[in-house]
C-alpha positions as CSV (number, residue, x, y, z in Angstrom):
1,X,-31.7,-54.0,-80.6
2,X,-30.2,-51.0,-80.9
3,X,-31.0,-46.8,-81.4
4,X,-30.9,-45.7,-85.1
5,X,-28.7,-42.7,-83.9
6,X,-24.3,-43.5,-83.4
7,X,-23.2,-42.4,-80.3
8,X,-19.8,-42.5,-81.6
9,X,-17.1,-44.0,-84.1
10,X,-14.1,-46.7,-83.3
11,X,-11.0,-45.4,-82.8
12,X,-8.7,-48.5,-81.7
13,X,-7.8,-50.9,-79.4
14,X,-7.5,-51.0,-75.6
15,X,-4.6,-51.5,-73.2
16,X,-5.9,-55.2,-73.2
17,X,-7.3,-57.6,-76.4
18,X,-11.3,-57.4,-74.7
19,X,-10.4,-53.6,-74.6
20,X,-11.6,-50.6,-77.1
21,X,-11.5,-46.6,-77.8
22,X,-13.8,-44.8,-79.5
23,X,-14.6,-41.1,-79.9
24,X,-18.1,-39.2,-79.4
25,X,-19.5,-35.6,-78.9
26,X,-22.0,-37.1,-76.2
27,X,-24.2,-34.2,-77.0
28,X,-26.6,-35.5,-74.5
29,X,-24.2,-36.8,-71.9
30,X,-25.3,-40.2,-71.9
31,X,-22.1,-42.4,-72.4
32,X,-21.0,-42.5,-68.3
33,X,-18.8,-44.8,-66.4
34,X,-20.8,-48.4,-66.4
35,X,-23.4,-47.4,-69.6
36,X,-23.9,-50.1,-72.1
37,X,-23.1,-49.4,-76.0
38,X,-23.7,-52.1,-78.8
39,X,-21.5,-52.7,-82.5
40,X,-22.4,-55.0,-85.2
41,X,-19.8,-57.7,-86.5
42,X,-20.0,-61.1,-88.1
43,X,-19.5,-64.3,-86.0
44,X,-19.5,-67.6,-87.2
45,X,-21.0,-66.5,-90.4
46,X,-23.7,-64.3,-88.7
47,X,-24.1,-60.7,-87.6
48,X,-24.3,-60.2,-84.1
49,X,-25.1,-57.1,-81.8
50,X,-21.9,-57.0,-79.1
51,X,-22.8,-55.5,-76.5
52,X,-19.9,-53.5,-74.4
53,X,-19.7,-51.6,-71.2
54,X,-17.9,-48.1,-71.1
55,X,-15.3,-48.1,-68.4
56,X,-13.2,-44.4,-69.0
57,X,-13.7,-41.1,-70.4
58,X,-11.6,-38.4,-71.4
59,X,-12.0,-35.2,-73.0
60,X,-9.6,-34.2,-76.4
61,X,-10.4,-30.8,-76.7
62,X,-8.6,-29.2,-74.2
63,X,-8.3,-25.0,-74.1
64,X,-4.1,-24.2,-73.4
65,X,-3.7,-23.3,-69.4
66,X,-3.3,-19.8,-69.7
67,X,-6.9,-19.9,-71.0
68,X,-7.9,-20.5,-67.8
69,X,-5.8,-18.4,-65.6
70,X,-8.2,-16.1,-64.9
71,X,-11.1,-17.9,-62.8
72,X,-13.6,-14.1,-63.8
73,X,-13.0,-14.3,-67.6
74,X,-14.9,-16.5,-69.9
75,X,-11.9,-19.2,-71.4
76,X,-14.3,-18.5,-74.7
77,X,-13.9,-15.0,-74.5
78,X,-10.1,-15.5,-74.6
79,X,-10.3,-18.2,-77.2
80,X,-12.0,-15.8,-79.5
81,X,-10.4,-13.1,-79.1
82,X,-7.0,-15.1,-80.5
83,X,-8.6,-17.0,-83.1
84,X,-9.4,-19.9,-81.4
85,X,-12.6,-21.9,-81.8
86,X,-14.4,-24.4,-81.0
87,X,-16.5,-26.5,-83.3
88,X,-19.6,-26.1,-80.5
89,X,-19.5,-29.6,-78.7
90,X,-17.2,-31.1,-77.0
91,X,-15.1,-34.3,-78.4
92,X,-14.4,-37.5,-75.5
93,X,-12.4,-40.2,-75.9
94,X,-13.9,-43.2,-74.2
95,X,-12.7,-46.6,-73.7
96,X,-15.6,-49.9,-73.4
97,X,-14.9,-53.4,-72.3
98,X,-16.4,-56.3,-74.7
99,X,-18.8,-58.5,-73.2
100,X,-20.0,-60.3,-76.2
101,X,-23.5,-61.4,-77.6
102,X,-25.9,-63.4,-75.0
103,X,-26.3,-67.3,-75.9
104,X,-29.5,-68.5,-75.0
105,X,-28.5,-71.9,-75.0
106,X,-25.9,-71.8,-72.6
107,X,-27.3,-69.0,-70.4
108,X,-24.3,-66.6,-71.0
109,X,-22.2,-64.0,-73.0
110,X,-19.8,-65.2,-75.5
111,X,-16.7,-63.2,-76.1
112,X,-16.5,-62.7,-80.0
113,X,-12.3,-62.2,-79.2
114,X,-12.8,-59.4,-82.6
115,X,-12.5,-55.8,-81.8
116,X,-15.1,-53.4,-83.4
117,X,-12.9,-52.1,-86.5
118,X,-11.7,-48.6,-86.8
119,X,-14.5,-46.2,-88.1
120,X,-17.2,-49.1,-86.7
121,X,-20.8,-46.7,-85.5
122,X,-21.9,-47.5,-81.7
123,X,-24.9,-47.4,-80.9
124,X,-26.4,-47.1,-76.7
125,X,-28.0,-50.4,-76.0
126,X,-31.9,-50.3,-76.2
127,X,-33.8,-49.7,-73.4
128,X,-36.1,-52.9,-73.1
129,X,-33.3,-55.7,-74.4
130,X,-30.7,-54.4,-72.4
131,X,-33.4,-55.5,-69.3
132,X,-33.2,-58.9,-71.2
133,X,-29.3,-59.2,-71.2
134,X,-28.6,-57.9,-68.0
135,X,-30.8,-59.9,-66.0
136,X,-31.6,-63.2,-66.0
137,X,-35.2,-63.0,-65.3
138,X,-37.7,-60.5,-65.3
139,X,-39.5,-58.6,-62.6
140,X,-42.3,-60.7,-61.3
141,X,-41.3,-63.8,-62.3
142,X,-41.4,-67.0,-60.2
143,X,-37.5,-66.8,-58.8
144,X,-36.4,-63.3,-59.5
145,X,-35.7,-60.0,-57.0
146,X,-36.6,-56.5,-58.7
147,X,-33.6,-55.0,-56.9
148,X,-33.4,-51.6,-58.6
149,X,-32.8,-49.8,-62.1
150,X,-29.3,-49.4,-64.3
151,X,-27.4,-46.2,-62.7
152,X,-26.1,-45.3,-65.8
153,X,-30.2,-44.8,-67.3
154,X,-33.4,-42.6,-65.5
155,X,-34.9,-43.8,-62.6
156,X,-37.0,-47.1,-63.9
157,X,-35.9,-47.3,-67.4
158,X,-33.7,-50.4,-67.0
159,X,-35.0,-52.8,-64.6
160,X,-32.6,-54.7,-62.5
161,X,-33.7,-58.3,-61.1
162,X,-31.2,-61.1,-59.9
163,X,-31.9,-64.8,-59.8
164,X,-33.1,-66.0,-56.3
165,X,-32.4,-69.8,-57.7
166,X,-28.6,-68.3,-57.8
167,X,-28.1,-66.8,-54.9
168,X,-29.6,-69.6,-53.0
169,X,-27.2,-72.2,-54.6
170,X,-24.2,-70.1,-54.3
171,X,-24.6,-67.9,-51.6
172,X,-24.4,-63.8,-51.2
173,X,-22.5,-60.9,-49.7
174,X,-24.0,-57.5,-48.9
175,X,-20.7,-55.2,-48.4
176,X,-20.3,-51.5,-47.6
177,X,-19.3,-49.1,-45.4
178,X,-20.9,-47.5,-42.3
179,X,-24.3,-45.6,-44.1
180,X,-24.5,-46.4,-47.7
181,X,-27.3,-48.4,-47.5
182,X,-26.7,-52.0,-46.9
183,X,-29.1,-52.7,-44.6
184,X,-31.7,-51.3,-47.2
185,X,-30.3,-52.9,-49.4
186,X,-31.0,-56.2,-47.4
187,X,-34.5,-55.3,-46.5
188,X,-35.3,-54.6,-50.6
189,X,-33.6,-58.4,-51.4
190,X,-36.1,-59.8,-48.2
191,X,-38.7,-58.5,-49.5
192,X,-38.5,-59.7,-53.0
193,X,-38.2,-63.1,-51.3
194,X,-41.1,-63.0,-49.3
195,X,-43.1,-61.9,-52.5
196,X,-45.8,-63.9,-53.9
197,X,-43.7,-64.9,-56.5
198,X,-40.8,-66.9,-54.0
199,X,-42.6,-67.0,-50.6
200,X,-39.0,-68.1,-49.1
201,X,-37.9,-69.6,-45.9
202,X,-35.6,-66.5,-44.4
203,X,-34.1,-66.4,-41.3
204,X,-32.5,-63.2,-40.3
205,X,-30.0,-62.9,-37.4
206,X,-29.9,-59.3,-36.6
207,X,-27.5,-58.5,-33.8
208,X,-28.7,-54.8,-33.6
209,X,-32.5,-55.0,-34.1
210,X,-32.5,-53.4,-37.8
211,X,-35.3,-55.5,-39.2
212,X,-38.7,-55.5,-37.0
213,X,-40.2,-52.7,-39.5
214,X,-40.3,-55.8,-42.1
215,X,-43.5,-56.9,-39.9
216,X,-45.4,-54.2,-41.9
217,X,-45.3,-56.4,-45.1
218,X,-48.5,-58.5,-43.4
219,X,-50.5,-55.6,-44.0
220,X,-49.0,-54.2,-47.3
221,X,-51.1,-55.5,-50.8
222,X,-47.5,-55.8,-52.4
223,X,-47.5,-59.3,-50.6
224,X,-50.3,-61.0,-51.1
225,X,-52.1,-62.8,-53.1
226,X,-54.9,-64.8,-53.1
227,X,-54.7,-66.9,-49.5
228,X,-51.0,-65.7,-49.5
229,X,-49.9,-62.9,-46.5
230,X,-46.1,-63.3,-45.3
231,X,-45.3,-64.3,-41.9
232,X,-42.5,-62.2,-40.3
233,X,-41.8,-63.4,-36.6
234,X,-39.7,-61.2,-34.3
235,X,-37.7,-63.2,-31.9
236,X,-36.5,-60.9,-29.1
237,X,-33.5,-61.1,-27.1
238,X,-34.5,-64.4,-24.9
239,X,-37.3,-65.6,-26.9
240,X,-35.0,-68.5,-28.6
241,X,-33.4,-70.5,-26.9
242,X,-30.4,-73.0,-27.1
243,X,-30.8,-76.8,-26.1
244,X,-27.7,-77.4,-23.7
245,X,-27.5,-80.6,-25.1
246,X,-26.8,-79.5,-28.4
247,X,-24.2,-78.0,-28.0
248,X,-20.8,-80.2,-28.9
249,X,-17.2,-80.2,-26.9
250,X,-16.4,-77.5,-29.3
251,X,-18.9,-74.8,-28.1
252,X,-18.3,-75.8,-24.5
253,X,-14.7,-75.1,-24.7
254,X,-15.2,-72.0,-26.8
255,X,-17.8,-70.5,-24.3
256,X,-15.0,-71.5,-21.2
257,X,-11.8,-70.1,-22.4
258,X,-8.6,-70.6,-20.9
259,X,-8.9,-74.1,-19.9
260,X,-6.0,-76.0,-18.5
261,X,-4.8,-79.8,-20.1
262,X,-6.2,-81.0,-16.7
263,X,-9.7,-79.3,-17.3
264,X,-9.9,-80.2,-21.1
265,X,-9.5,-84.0,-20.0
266,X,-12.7,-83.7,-17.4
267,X,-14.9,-81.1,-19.7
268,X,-14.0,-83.9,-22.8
269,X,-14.6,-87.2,-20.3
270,X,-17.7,-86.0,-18.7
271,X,-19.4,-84.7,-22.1
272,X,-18.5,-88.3,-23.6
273,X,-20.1,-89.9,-20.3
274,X,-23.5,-87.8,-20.5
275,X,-23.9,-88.1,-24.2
276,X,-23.3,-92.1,-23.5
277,X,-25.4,-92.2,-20.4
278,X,-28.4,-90.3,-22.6
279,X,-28.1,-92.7,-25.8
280,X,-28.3,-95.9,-23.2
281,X,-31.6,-94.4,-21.1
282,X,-33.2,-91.6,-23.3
283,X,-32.2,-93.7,-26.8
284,X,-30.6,-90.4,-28.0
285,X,-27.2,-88.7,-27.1
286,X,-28.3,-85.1,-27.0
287,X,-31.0,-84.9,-24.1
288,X,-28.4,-84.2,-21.2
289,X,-28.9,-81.4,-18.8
290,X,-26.5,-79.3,-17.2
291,X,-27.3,-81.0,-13.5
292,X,-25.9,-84.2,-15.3
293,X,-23.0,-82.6,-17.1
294,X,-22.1,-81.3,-13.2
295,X,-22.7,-84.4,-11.3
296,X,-20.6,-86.3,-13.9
297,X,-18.1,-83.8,-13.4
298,X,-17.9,-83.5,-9.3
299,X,-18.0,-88.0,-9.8
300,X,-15.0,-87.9,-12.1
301,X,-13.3,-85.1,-9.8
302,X,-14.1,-87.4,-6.5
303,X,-12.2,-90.1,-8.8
304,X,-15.5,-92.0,-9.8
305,X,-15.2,-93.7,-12.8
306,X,-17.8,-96.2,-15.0
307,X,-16.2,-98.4,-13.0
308,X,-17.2,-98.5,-9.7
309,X,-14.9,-101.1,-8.7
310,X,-11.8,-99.0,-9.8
311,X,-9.9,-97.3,-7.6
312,X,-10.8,-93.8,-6.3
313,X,-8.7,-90.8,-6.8
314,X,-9.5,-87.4,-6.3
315,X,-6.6,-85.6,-7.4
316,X,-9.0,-83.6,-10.1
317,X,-11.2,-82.2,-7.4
318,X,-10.4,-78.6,-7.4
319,X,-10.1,-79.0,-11.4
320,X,-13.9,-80.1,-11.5
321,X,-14.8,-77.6,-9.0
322,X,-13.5,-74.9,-11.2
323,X,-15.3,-76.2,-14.4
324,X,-18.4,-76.8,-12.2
325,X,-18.3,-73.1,-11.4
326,X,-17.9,-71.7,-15.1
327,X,-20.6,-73.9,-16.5
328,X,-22.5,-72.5,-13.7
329,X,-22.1,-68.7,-14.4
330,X,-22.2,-69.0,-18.0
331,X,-24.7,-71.9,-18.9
332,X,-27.6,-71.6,-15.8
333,X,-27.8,-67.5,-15.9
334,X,-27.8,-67.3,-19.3
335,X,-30.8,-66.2,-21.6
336,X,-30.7,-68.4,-24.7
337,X,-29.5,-71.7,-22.9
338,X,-31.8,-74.4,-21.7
339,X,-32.1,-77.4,-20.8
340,X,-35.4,-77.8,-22.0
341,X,-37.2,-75.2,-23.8
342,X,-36.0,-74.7,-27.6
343,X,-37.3,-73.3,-30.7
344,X,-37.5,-76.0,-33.1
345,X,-36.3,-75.3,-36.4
346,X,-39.8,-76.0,-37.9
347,X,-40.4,-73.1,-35.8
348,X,-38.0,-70.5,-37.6
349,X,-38.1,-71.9,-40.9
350,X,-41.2,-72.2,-43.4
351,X,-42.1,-71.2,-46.6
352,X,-43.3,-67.5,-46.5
353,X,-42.4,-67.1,-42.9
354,X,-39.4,-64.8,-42.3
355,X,-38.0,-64.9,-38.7
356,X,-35.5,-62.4,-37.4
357,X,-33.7,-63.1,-34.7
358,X,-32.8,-60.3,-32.5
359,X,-29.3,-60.6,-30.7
360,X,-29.1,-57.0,-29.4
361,X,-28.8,-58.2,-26.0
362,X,-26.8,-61.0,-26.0
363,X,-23.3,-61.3,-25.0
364,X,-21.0,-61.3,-28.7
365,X,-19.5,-65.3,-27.6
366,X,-23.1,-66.4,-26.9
367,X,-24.3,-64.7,-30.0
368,X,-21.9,-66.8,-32.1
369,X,-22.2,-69.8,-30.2
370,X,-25.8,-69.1,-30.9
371,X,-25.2,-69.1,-34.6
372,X,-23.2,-71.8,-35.0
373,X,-25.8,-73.9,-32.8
374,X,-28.4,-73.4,-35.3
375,X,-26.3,-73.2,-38.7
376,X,-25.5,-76.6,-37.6
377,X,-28.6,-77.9,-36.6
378,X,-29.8,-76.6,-39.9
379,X,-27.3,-78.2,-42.0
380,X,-27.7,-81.5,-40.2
381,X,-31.6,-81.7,-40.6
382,X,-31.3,-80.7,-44.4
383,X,-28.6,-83.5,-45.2
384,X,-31.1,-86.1,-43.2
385,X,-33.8,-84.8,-45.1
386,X,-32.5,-85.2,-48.5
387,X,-31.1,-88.3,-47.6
388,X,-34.9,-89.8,-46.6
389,X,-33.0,-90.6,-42.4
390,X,-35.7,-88.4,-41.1
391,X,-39.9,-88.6,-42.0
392,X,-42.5,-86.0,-40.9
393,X,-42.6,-87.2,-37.6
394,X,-38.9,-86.2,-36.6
395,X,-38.1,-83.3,-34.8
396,X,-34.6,-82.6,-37.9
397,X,-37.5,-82.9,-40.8
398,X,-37.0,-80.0,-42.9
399,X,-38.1,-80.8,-46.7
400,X,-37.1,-77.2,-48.3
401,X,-34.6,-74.9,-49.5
402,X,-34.2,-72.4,-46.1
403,X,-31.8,-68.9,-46.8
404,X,-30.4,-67.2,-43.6
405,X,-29.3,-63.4,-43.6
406,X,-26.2,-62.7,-41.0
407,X,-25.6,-58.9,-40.4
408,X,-22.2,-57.9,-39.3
409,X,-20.7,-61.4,-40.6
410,X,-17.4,-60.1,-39.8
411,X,-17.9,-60.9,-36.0
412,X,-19.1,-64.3,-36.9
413,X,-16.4,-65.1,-39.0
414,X,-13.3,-62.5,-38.3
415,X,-10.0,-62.4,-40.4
416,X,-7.4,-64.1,-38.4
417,X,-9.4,-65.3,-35.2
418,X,-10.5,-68.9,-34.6
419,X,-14.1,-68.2,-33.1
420,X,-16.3,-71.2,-33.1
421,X,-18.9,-69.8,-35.9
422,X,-16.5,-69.4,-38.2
423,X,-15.8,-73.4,-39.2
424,X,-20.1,-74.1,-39.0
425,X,-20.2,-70.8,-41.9
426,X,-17.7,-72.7,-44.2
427,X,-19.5,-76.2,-44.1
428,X,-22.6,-74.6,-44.6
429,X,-21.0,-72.3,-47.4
430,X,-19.3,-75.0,-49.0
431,X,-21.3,-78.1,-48.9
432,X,-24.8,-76.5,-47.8
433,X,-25.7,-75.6,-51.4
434,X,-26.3,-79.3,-52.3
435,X,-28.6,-79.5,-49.4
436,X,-30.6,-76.3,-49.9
437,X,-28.9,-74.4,-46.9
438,X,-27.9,-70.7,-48.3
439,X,-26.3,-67.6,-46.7
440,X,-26.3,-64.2,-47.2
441,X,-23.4,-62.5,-45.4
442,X,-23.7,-58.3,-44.9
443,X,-20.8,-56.7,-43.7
444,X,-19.4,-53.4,-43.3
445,X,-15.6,-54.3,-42.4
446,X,-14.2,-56.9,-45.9
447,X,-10.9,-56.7,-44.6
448,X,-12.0,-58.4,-41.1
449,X,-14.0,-60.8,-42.9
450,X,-12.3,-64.5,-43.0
451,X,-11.1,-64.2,-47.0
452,X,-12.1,-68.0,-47.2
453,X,-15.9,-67.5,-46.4
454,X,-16.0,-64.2,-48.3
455,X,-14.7,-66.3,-51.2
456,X,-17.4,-68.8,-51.0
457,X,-20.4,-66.1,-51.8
458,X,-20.8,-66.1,-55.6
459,X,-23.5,-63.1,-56.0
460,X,-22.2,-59.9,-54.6
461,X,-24.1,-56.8,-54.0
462,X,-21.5,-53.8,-52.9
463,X,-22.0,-50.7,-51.7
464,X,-19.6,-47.6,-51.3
465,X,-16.5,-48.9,-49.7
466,X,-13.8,-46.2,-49.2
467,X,-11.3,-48.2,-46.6
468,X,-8.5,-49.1,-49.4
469,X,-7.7,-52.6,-46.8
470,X,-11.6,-52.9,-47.7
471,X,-11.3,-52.4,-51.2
472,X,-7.9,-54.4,-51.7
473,X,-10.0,-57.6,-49.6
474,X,-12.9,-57.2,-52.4
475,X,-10.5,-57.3,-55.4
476,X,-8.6,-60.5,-53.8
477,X,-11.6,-62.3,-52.7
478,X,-14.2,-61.2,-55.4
479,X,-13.5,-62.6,-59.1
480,X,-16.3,-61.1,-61.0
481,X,-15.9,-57.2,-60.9
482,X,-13.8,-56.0,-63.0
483,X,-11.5,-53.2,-61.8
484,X,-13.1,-50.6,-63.7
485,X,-16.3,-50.9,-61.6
486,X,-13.9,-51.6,-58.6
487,X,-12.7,-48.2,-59.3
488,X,-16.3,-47.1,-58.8
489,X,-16.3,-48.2,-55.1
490,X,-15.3,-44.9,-53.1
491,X,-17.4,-42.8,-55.6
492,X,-21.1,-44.1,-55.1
493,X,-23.4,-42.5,-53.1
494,X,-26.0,-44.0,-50.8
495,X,-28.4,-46.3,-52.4
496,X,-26.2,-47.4,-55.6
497,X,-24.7,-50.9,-55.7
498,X,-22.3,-52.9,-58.1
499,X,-24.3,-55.6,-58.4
500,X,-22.2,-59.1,-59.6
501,X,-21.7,-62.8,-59.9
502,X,-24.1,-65.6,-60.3
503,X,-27.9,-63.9,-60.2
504,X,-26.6,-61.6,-63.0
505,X,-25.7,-62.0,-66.5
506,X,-23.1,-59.2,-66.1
507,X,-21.8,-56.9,-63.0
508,X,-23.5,-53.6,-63.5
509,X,-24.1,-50.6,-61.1
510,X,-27.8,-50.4,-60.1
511,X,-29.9,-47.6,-58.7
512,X,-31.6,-49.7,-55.1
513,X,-35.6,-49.1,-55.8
514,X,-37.5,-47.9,-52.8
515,X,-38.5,-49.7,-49.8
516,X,-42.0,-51.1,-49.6
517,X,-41.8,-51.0,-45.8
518,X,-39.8,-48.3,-43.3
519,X,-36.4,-48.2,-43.1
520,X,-35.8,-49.6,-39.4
521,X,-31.8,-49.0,-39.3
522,X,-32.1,-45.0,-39.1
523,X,-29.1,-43.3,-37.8
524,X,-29.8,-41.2,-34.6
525,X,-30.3,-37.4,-34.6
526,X,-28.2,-36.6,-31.5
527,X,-29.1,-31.9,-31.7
528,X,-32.7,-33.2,-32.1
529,X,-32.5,-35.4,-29.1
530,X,-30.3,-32.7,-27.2
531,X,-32.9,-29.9,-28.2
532,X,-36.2,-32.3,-27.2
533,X,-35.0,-32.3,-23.5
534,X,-35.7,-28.9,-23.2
535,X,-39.0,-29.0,-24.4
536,X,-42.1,-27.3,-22.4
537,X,-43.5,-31.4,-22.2
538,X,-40.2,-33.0,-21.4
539,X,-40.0,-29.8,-19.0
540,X,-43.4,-30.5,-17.3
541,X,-42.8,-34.1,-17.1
542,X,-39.5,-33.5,-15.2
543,X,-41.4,-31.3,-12.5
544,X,-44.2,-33.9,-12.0
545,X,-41.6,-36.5,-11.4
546,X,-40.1,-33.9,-8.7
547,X,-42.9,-33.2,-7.1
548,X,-43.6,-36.7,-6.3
549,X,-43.1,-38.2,-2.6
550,X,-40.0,-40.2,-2.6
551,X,-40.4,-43.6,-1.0
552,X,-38.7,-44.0,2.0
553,X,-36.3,-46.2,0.7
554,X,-35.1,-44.2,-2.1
555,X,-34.5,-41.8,0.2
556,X,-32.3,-43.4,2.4
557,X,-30.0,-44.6,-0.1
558,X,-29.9,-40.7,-1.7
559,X,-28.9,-39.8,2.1
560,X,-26.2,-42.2,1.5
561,X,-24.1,-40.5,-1.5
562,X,-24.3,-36.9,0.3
């Protein structure tokens, strides 16, 4: 398992028992923050390669400070010239964290609790079994996401693949700040999944329209194979729409804030009464309309009741006037609710189909409404599914697994603010992975993520986060980095990622492979843009426009602001 060559000797233990120092030249300069190293002991009668992660690094030869006063001279020069030298290398001191030997059986590292002893030769981890440990399945293979390389090795020499099986069962969170690569990072993870080799169910909802460029993977020969071509299905702003009907007293009250006791009671009575009224004449509860939802209201303002012997009273007629009028501006005009036309889930989920849903246009209440509305709806046709309640023919039949992507999670589930998505995320994220319902959340903002559903995601990919709130949210929230690598957060660069939790054997710091298709979340190049409009064809066009007759309408209404 390991090189022939030490990298360096034992030197004692750490400031904790799983803790080590050891001393090395690091002629080469391979031992850096995150690198893997090996030592030999006996366990339970047997040897056993350890394998260890080096988490700090110090230099011990150190010249005196007035060897370096002078910033023009040489500190070599002045060393020699008193008698002082060097041995030719340098000498670190460099403390590792024990991860143990890999048990097959049982799928994970076992702490040996021994400490290499002092004098003890490490050796760097080879190559090709350090691929093995790290992840648990390789590159190709039914179920696993080529996500990058190990940081800490050249480009490509250590493969780095997660489990999809894992982060399907136990959810995922993308995190970093504003332009270190999350977004890629997504769009690397989709792809894997829509690979011959997983052919996943993915919904993305993509409030700023990052994702349409993953349309190219139709054409692209990384995806196919055989009969096999992934669909991906761009849903623009409008496209999908929201049965009014499905939509439960919750959403309704959340979409028409600042309702008095008087208009809870009607909004409450008449949503019981249509859902009632629906079950007796459609044989289902959810096949209201909004006409029905009003008239129920005006009948219950004008003091008519199921009763139409009971006496009238119209004391709540201004009270369903005013909830007549919101359900009016917010429900009719609206783009994504309808009585009628819907997008059936059938529709946005199937193997090797990805679907993004793009929210760019829509109002940031509708757009969680939205979410909630289908998280839901998911969750409910999966549980019925599994259960055998539903057959083909049903309109909830949904017999797979499905994964759904949520950029900026933090508005659909904010620290500290009760917005209706936020409840539908922690029933999905807690009882969703018996069902088959996943989530990957991607944020840039930890610290305004709720801490409960940042909790639930068991497989984290993070980024460079440099907000300490951020960081301090990660450590609290995130058992399975260490703080060494924590310590790593405000130091990476764009396109490296501590990767962690269940799809892994053991957090390490990976190097993001390339996209197969373009980037699609490209930040704008404002000089560029300036500079263009003063180019000879954005000139010319600009005098064509000009010359142009203006109608005569136009140019009354310019005679108007003179």
């Amino acid at each position: 398992m390991s090189e022939i060559r030490p990298v360096g000797l034992t030197k004692g233990p750490g400031e904790t028992s799983h803790e080590f120092t050891f001393v090395s030249p690091d002629r080469d300069q391979s031992l850096k923050i995150g690198e893997f190293i090996t030592y030999r002991t006996e366990v339970d009668g047997a040897e056993r390669d350890i394998l260890s992660r080096v988490t700090e690094r110090r230099p011990l030869r150190l010249y005196p400070d007035s060897f370096l006063a002078d910033p023009d001279i040489n500190p070599d020069d002045v060393a020699a010239l008193v008698g002082y030298h060097q041995s030719g290398h340098e000498l670190f001191e460099l403390t590792a964290t024990v991860i143990g030997y890999y048990e097959q059986k049982i799928g994970d590292f076992i702490n040996p609790r021994l400490p290499p002893r002092v004098g003890r030769p490490l050796y760097l981890a080879d190559d090709h079994e350090l691929a093995k440990l790290l992840s648990k399945c390789e590159a190709g293979e039914i179920g696993s996401a080529h996500i990058g390389s190990l940081l800490s090795r050249g480009a490509g020499r250590v493969p780095i693949s997660v489990d999809v099986a894992a982060i399907t069962s136990t959810h995922l969170a993308i995190i970093a700040s504003t332009g270190a690569g999350k977004s890629y990072l997504a769009a690397v993870l989709i792809e894997e999944l829509m690979k011959p080799y997983n052919r996943a169910a993915v919904l993305i909802v993509d409030p700023h329209g990052e994702y349409q460029t993953l349309t190219e993977m139709r054409n692209n020969d990384d995806f196919s194979k055989g009969e096999y071509r992934p669909q991906v299905k761009i849903f623009l702003p409008g496209e999908v729409k929201v049965r009014t009907a499905s939509l439960d007293l919750n959403d309704l009250s959340y979409l028409l804030p600042n309702l008095t006791e008087r208009m809870e009671y009607l909004l409450r009575r008449a949503y019981q009464d249509v859902r009632n009224s629906s079950k007796k004449e459609k044989g289902v509860s959810d096949r209201w309309t909004i006409a029905e939802f009003q008239i129920r209201l005006r009948e219950l303002g004008e003091g008519i009741g199921e009763d139409e012997e009971e006496e009238r009273d119209d004391r709540y007629a201004n009270t369903a006037d005013a909830l007549i009028w919101r359900l009016e501006s917010v429900l009719k005009h609206s783009i994504i609710f309808d009585d009628f036309e819907y997008l059936k889930l059938q529709d946005l989920f199937l193997p090797g189909r990805c679907s993004v849903l793009q929210l760019n246009e829509v109002d940031e209440k509708q757009q969680r409404v939205m979410v909630a509305t289908l998280l839901r709806r998911l969750f409910h046709a999966r549980v019925q599914t599994e259960k055998g309640q539903v057959g083909p023919e049903d309109e909830l039949y949904l017999p797979y697994p499905t994964f759904v992507l949520i950029e900026e999670a933090h508005h659909f589930a904010p620290a500290g603010i009760n917005v209706i998505s936020t409840n539908v995320l922690k029933q999905v994220l807690t009882e969703g992975r018996k069902f088959g319902v996943s989530v990957g959340l991607i944020s840039q903002r930890p610290g305004r993520l709720d801490p409960d559903v940042l909790s639930q995601c068991n497989t984290q990919f993070i980024l460079r986060i440099v907000n300490p709130i951020d960081q301090s949210r990660i450590a609290e929230s995130v058992e399975t980095v260490g703080r060494d690598l924590l310590r790593e957060l405000p130091s990476l660069t764009k396109g490296q990622a501590i990767i962690a939790g269940e799809a892994i054997n053991t957090p390490v710091l990976c190097r993001v492979r390339s996209r197969h298709t373009p980037h699609g979340a490209e930040t704008k190049d404002a000089p560029s843009e300036w500079l263009d409009f003063f180019s000879p064809d954005q000139l010319a066009r600009r005098d064509r426009r000009s010359a142009l007759p203006i109608e005569p309408e136009r140019q009354n209404r310019s005679k108007m602001f003179k």
